[in-house]
C-alpha positions in Angstrom: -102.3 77.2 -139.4 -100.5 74.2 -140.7 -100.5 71.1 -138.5 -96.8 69.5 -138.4 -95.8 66.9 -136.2 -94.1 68.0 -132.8 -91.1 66.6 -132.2 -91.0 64.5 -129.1 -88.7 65.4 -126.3 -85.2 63.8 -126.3 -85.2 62.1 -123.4 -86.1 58.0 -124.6 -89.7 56.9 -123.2 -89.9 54.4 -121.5 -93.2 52.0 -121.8 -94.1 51.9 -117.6 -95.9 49.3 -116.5 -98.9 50.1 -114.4 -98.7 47.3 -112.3 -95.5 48.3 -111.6 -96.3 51.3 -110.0 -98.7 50.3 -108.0 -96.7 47.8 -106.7 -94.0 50.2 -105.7 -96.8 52.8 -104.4 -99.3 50.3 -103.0 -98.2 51.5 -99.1 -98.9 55.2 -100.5 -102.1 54.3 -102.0 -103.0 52.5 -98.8 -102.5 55.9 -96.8 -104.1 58.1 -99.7 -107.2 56.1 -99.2 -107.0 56.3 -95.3 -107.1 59.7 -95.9 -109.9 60.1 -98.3 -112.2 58.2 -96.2 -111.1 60.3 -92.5 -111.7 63.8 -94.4 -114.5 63.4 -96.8 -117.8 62.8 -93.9 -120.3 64.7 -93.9 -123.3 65.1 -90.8 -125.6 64.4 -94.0 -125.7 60.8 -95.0 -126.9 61.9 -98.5 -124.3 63.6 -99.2 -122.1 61.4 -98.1 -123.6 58.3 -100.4 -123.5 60.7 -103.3 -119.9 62.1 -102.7 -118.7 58.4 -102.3 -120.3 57.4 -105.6 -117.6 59.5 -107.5 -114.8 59.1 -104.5 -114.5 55.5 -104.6 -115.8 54.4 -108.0 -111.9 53.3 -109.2 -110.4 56.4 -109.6 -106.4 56.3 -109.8 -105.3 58.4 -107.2 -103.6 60.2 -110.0 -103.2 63.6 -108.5 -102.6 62.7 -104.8 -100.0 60.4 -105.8 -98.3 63.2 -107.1 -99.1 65.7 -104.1 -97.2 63.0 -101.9 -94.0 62.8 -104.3 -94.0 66.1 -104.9 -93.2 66.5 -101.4 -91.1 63.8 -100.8 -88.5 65.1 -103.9 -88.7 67.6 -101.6 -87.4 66.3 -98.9 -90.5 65.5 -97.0 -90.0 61.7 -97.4 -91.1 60.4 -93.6 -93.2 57.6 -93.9 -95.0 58.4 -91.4 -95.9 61.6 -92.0 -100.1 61.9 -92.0 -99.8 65.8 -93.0 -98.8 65.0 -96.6 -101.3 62.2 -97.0 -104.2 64.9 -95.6 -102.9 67.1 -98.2 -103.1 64.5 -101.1 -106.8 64.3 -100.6 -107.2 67.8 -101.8 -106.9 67.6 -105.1 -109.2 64.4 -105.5 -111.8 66.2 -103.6 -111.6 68.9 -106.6 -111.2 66.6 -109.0 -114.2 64.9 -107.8 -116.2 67.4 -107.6 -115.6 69.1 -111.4 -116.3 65.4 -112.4 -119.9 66.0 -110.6 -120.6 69.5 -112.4 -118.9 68.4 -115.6 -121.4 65.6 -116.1 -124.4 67.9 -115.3 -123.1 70.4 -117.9 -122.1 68.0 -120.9 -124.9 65.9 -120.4 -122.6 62.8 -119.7 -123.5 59.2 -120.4 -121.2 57.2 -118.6 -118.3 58.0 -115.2 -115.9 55.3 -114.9 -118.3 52.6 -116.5 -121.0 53.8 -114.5 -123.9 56.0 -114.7 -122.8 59.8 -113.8 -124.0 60.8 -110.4 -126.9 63.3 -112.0 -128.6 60.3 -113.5 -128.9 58.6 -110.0 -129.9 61.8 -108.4 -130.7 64.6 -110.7 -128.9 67.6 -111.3 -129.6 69.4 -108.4 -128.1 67.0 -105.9 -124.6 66.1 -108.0 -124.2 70.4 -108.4 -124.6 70.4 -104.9 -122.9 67.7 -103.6 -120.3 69.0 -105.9 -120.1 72.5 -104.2 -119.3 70.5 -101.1 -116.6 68.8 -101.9 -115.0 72.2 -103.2 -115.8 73.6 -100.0 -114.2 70.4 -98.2 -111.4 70.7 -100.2 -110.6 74.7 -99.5 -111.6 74.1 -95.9 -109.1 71.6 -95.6 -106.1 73.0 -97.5 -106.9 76.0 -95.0 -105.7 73.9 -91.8 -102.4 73.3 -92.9 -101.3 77.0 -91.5 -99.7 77.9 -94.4 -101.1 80.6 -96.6 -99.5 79.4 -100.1 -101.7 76.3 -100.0 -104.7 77.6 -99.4 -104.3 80.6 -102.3 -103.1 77.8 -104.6 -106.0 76.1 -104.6 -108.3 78.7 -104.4 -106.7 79.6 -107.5 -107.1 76.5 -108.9 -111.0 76.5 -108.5 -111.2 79.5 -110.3 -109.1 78.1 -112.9 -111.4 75.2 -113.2 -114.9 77.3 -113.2 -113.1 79.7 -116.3 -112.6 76.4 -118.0 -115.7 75.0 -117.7 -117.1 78.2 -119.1 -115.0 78.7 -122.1 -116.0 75.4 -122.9 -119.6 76.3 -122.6 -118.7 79.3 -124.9 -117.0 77.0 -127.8 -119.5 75.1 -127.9 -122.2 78.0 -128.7 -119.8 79.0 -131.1 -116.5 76.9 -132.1 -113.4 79.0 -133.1 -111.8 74.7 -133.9 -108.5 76.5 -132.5 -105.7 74.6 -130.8 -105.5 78.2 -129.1 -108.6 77.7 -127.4 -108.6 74.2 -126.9 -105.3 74.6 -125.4 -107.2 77.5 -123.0 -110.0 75.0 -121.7 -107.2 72.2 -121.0 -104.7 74.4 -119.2 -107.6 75.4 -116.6 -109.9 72.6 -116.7 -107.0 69.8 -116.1 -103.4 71.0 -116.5 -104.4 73.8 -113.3 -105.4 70.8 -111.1 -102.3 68.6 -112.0 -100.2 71.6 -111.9 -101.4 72.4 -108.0 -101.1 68.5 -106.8 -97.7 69.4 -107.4 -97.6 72.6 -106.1 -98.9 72.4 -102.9 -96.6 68.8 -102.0 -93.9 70.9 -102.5 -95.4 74.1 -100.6 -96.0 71.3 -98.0 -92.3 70.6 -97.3 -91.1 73.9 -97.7 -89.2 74.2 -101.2 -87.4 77.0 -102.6 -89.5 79.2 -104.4 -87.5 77.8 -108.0 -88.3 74.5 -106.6 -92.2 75.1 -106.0 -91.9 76.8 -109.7 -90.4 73.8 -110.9 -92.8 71.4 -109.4 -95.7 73.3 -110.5 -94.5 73.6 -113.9 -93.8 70.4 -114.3 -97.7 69.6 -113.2 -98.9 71.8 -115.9 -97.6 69.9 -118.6 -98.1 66.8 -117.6 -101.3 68.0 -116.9 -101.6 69.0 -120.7 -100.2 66.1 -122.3 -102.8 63.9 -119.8 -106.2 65.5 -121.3 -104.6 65.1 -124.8 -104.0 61.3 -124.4 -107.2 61.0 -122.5 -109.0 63.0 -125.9 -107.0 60.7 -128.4 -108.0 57.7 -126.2 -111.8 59.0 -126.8 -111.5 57.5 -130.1 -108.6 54.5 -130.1 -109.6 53.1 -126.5 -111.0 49.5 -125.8 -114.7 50.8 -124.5 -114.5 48.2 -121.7 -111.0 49.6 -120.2 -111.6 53.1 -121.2 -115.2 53.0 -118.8 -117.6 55.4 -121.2 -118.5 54.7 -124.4 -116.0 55.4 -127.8 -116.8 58.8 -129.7 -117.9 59.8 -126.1 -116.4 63.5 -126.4 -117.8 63.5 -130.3 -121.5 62.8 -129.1 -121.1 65.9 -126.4 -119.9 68.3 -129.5 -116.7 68.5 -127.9 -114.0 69.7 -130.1 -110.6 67.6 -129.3 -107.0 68.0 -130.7 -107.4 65.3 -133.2 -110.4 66.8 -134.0 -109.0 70.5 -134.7 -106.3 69.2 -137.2 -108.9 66.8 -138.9 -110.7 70.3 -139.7 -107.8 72.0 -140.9 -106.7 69.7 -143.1 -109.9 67.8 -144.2 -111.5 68.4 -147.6 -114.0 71.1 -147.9 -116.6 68.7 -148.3 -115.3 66.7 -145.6 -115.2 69.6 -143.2 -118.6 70.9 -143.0 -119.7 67.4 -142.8 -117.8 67.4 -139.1 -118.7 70.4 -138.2 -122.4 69.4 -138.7 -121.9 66.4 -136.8 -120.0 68.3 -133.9 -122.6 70.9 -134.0 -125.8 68.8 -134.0 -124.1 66.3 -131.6 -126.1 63.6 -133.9 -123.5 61.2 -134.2 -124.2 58.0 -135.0 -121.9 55.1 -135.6 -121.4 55.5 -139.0 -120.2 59.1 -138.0 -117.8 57.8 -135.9 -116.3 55.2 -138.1 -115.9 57.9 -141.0 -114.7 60.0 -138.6 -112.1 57.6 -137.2 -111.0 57.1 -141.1 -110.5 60.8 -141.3 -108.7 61.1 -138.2 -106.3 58.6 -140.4 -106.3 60.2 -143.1 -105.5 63.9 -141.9 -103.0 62.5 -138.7 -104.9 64.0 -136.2 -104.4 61.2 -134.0 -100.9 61.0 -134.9 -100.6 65.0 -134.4 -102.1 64.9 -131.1 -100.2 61.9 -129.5 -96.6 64.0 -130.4 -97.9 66.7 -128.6 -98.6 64.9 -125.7 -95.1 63.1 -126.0 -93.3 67.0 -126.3 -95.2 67.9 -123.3 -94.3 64.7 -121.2 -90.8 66.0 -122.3 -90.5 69.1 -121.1 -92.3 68.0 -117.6 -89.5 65.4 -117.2 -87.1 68.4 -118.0 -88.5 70.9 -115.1 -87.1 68.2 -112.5 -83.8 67.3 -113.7 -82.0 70.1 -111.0 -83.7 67.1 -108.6 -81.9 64.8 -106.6 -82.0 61.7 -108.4 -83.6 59.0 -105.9 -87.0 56.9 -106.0 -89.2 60.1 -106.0 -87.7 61.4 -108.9 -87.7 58.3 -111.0 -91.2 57.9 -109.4 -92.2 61.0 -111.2 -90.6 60.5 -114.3 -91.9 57.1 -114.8 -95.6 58.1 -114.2 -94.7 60.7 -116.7 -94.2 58.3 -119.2 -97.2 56.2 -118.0 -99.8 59.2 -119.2 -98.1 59.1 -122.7 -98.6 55.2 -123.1 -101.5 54.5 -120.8 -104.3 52.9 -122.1 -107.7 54.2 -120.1 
């Protein structure tokens, strides 16, 4: 399979300043993280301590963010309105919790600049605590009274598990596909993205095309975030980023940049990564000859056009929107995954 660059969507990207949307979000943010802390108690205070550990270590609210747009593009803009912050704390609550299993099954070394919650407690408590927070999260999508929601997510965790264990297969065994890496990332974090999205809009009762387009939208933006967030795995400033650079490469994990590096690389070249991905001995001579093959073979420069054509079509499913501040809302933190830094 040849490797040529994707061309990037038409629509011109725009560099978005972080700051600038959480400026324009910081009331939303405020009620996001009401909501997280109302929702996530447990009788236990364990599990509480362990579940907060992940919850409020500096995540970015990414997903509920987009839960509480999704529905407001919608229609369901009312400030006020507690239901669609309650809802926006679903998808954290997953996301949280895949981070806790995740780290137990890649062996992770560092979680936002901190030690993952299995090396504070073992494995046994951060799989789970982790099971909890799925639980809290279908229990809770399951009060809204509406059916979609609930099946959604349900889905979604499902998605997520099939992800985790394709993973788990490619690493026994590497096919280095885009096919298959593209597999793991449409369940693992493109599903999640996708249903933060889906279920704002289920929320304020879209059309079905709506919902669709919403949902759609999620999933590649969803894609084009875990590419970005595997490019930054070797171009990131370690202190921004929060885990150490050529984390993915020391796990054995096989990344875009990686997959074109191996179809275009010398033979020599070649099995020398695949030994290094399959011995997950990297040291840092591996990963500075590894980032010079990355130059040489455009891997990085492959995989960063990808993500760009998927930012484009996602800002292309909500063009039949209303233009207003939710849609330009969207569309800039669209462009934010492209260009964001950690």
């Amino acid at each position: 399979m040849g490797y040529e660059v994707p061309i990037a969507s038409h629509h011109s990207a725009q560099i978005i300043n972080l700051n600038e949307i959480l400026t324009r979000c910081k009331p939303d943010f405020q009620r996001i993280e009401q909501s997280m802390k109302s929702h996530f108690s447990s009788h236990l205070p364990f599990v509480n301590e362990v579940s907060g550990y992940i919850l409020f270590s500096g995540g970015k609210r990414f997903r509920p963010l987009l839960t509480v747009y999704a529905a407001r593009i919608c229609g369901r803009d009312d400030p006020g309105d507690n239901e669609v912050y309650d809802l926006s704390v679903v998808p954290e609550y997953l996301h949280a919790a895949s981070l806790l299993h995740d780290d137990v099954v890649d062996e992770g070394i560092l979680r936002r600049g901190r030690p993952p919650a299995y090396k504070v407690w073992g494995n046994k408590a951060a799989v789970l605590v982790g099971d909890y927070l799925y639980a809290r999260a279908i229990d809770l999508a399951s009060s809204f009274g509406n059916v979609k929601i609930a099946q959604a997510i349900a889905k979604t965790v499902a998605l997520m598990a099939e992800g985790e264990v394709i993973q788990l297969l490619e690493a026994k065994t590497p096919s280095y596909k885009e096919r298959s890496y593209m597999e793991v990332i449409d369940r693992k974090t493109a599903s999640l993205i996708s249903v933060s999205c889906r279920i704002g809009a289920l929320l304020a009762g879209a059309s079905q095309d709506n919902v669709e387009r919403l949902a759609e939208f999620g999933r590649y933006l969803g894609r084009a975030f875990q590419i970005i967030d595997d490019v930054l795995d070797y171009t990131a400033d370690v202190k921004e980023l929060g885990k150490g650079l050529g984390t993915d490469l020391a796990e054995g994990k096989v990344t875009l940049p990686l997959i074109v590096a191996l179809e275009k690389a010398a033979p020599k070249d070649k099995n020398r990564l695949k030994g290094i991905l399959e011995n997950k001995n990297a040291d840092y001579r591996d990963l500075s000859w590894i980032l010079e093959l990355l130059e040489q073979t455009g891997g990085i420069e492959y995989a960063r056009a990808k993500a760009l054509s998927f930012i484009g079509q996602a800002v292309e499913r909500i063009q039949p929107f209303k233009q207003g501040p939710a849609k330009s809302l969207l569309e800039d933190l669209s462009w934010f995954v492209a260009y964001r830094k950690k």
